[in-house]
N, C-alpha and C positions, 0 to 999 in steps of 0.2 A: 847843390854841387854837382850830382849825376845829371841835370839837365844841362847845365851849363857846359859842361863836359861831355855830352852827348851832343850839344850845338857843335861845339868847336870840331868833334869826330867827322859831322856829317860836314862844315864847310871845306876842313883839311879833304876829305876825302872826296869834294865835289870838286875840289880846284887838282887836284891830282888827278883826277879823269879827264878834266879837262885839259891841263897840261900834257899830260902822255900823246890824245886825242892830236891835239896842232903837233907834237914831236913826231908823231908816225904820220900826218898827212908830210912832214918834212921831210922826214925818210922815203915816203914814194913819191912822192912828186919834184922834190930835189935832184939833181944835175949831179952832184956827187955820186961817189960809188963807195963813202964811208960808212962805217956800221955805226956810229955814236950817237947820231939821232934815234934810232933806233933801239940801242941799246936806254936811251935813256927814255923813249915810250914805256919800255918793257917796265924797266924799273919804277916809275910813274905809277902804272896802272900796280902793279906788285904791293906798292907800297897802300895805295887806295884799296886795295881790298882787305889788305893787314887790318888796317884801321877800322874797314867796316868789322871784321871776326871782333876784333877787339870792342869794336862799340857794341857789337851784338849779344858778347858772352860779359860786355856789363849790366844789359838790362837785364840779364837772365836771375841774374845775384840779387 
């Protein structure tokens, strides 16, 4: 169960870098002058590193 569960941490958390990654090339290179790309890079990566502490202080158990 902890590996399959340690799978799922690292894909969530590799698509959530990757997500954030194309939201902030959106936010600078985008023509807009709104924050919400941005805001939602921010959040992206925030969340992906949650996940990684969490997948991290599972192995440690």
């Amino acid at each position: 169960m902890k590996k399959i569960l340690n799978k799922l941490f690292i894909i969530a958390s590799l698509g959530l870098i990757v997500a954030g990654a194309i939201f902030l090339c959106v936010s600078i290179f985008d023509g807009n002058e709104t924050a919400t790309p941005l805001t939602i890079a921010v959040v992206s990566i925030l969340l992906s590193n949650l996940f990684n502490v969490i997948r991290m202080n599972m192995d440690k158990k």
